[in-house]
N, C-alpha and C positions, 0 to 999 in steps of 0.2 A: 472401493472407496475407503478412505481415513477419515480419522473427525478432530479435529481443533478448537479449542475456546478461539473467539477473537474477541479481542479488545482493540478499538478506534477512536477517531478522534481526529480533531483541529490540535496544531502545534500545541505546546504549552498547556495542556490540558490534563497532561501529569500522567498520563499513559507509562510510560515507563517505572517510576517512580508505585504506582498501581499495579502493574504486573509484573516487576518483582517480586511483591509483599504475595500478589497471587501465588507463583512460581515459589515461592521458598514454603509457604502455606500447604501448596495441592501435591508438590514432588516433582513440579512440569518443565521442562528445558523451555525455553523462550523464542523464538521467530520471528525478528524482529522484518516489518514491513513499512521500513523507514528510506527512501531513495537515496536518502545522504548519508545513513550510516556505514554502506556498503562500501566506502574510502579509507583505507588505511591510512590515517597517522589526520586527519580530518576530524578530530576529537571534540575540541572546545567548542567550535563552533555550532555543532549537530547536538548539543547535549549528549554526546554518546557517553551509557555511563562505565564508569573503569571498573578495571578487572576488579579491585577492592569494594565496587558498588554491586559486580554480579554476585559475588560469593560463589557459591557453591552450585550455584544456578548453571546451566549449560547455553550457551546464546547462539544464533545461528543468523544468516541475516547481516552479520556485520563484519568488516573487515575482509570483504572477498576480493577488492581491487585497487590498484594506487590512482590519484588523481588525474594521471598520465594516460592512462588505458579507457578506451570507450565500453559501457556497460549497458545491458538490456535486461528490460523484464526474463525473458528469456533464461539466461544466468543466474539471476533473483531466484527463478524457478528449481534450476538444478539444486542452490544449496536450498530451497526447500523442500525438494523430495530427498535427500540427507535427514531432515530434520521430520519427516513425514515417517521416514523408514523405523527410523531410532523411534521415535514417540506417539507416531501416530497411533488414538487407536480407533476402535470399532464401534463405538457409538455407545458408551455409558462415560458417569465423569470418574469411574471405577478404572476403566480403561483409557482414556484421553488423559495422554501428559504432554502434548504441546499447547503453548499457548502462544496465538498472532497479536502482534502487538504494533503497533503505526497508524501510519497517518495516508499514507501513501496508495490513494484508491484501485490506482492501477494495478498493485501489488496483491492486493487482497481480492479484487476480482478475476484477475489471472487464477488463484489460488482456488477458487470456486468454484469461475464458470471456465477456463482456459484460455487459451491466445486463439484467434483466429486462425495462426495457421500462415504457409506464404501463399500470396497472391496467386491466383490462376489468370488463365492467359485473361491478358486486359481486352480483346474482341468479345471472349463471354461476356465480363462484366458490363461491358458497353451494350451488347445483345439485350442484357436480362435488363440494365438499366432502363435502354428505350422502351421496351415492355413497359417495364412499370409507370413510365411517364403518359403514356402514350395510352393503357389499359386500367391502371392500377394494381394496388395489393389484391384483388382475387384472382387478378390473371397469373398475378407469382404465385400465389397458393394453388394455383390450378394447375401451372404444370411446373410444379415440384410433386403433386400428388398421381401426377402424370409418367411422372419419372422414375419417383418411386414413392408406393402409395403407405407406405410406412411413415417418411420421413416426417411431415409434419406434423406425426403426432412425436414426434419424438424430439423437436426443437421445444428450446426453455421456453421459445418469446415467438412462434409465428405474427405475431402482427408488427412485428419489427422488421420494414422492407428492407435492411440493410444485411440483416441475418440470413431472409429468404433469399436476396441475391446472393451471399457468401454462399448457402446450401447449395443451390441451382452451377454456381462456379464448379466448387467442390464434386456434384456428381459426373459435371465437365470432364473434370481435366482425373477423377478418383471413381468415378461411379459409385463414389458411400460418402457419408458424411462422418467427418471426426466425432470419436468418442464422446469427447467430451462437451460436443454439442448435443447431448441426447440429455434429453429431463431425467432429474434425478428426485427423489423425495426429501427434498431437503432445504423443505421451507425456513429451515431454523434461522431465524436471526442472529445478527453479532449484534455486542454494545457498542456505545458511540457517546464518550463522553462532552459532555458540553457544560464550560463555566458562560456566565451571563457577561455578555460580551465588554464591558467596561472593566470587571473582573479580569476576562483573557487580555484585555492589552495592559492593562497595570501589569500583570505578569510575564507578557512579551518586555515589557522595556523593562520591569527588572532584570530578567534572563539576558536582555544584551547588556545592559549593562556590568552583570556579574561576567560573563564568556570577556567583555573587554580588559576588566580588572584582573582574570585568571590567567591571561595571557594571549589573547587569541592573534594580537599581532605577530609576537614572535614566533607561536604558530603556525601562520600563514608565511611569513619571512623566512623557515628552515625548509617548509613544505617547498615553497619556492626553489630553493637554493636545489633541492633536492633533485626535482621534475621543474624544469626551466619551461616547460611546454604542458601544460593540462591540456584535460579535452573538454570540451564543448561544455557539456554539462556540469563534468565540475569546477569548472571555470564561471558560471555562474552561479554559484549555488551561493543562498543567502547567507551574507555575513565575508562570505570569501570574497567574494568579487570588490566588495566596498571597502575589505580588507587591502587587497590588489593597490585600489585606485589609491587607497592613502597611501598604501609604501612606493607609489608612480608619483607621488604629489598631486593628482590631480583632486583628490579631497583631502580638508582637513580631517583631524581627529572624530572630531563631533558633528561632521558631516556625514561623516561612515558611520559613526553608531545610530544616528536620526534615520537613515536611508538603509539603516537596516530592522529597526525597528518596523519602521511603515513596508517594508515588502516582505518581513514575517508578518502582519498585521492583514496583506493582503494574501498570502498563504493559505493562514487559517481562514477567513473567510470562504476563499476558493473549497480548501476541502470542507468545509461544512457546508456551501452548496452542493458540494459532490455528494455527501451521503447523502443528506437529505432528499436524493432522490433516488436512493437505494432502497428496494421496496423491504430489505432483509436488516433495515436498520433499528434498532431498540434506543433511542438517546434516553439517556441519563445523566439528569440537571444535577449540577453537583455544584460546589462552594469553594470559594479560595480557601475557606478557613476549612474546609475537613481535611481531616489527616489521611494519608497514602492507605493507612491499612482501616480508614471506614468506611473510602471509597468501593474498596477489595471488596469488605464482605457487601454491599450493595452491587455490585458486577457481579459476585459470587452466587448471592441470592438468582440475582435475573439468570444466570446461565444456566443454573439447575431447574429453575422452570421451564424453559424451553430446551432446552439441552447443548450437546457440543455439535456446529456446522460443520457440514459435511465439504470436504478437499476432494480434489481430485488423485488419484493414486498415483504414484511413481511412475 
């Protein structure tokens, strides 16, 4: 196992701008765990900040594919065991020079706990499922402990019938369960910053409105010109899509910037419901008016208390 600060958060909550000032402070390369960063040439609209704003800083996380190409957690993953190998370290902040930095739940729990893994044959899961329907959760703990009398002490979450049936799949079709389903001592929390929400949307519609002014049309209009066909996702992705429709005509100017306001508005919401029920979470209430680097030393403080969370290894 490696170990990483993380730093989190809802949109707009200045995570970046925060774990720079950390990263130029601690000596740490950066990880970023942002799902829209990982777009080449996708800049203005993502907040992605320029090579002039990293410095000297080393960033990883960004720039791994063009708008054109379809992307997974999965690949997320690869350039973070890159960024694991390089910096990762062993459990002191003596040792630990990366630091996770995003918004992007899925990203940073992958990084923890791991992917599930591919699917086993769907007749298991149908099997284990009727069980559970039909028995409940102690008949899956009963014969998983049946199966093999290790396993369950060795899953994060036994009382999550979703994991037990994933377990029970896996000794299916593996007779062991992935690594990285096995508990690990690594209660450590990450932080999770949060401005008072009237706060975060004043600074959501400033942010579009400043990305509008920088350019984010013509932006989108070279992007275009570039890759005539995006995929899926970054073809929706906030700001782009409403970009789209205005250079289609089918929105005006100021319909694109309102409509992209309100679905970064509901972003953040989404991922602060997401942490918020992340048992490893630490929120930290912070102000539009603090500056980047007084947030830093309050992150700074909370992570030496509890220390750097434990990743999963390469």
């Amino acid at each position: 196992m490696s170990t990483a600060w993380i730093l989190a958060g809802a949109t707009a909550t200045g995570k970046t701008a925060v774990a720079q000032a950390l990263a130029e402070q601690l000596g740490c390369a950066i990880l970023s765990a942002d799902a829209m960063l990982v777009y080449r040439g996708m800049d203005i609209g993502t907040a992605k900040p320029s090579v002039a704003e990293r410095g000297s800083v080393s960033y990883y996380g960004i720039d791994l594919t063009t708008p054109a190409d379809p992307f997974s957690t999965g690949l997320w993953l690869a350039d973070a065991a890159r960024a694991r190998t390089a910096h990762g370290g062993k459990g002191s902040d003596q040792t630990t020079q990366l630091i996770v930095a995003g918004g992007t739940g899925l990203y940073i729990k992958a990084l923890t706990d791991g992917l599930d893994g591919e699917a086993a044959d769907p007749d298991s899961r149908a099997r284990w499922q009727a069980l559970f329907e039909r028995e409940g959760l102690d008949a899956l703990r009963a014969a998983l402990a049946e199966r093999s009398p290790d396993a369950l002490s060795a899953l994060a979450d036994p009382s999550n019938p979703r994991r037990l049936i994933r377990a029970l799949e896996h000794l299916d079709a593996r007779g062991a369960l992935p690594e990285q389903w096995k508990s690990r001592p690594d209660s450590v929390p990450f932080v999770v910053l949060r401005l008072p929400r009237e706060q975060l949307h004043a600074r959501i519609a400033r942010r579009v409105d400043a990305m509008f002014r920088r350019g984010l049309v013509d932006e989108v209009r070279a992007l275009r010109q570039t890759y005539p066909v995006w995929s899926p996702t970054a073809s929706q992705a906030i700001g782009y899509a409403e970009v789209c429709a205005l250079l289609d005509g089918a929105l005006t100017a100021r319909e694109a910037a309102e409509r992209t306001v309100i679905r970064t508005r509901q972003l953040a919401k989404r991922q602060e419901t997401w942490f918020r029920h992340q048992t490893h979470a630490v929120w930290l209430e912070i102000d539009d008016h603090d500056a980047p680097e007084t947030v830093a030393g309050r992150v700074l403080e909370t992570w030496r208390r509890y220390g750097p969370t434990t990743v999963l290894s390469p």
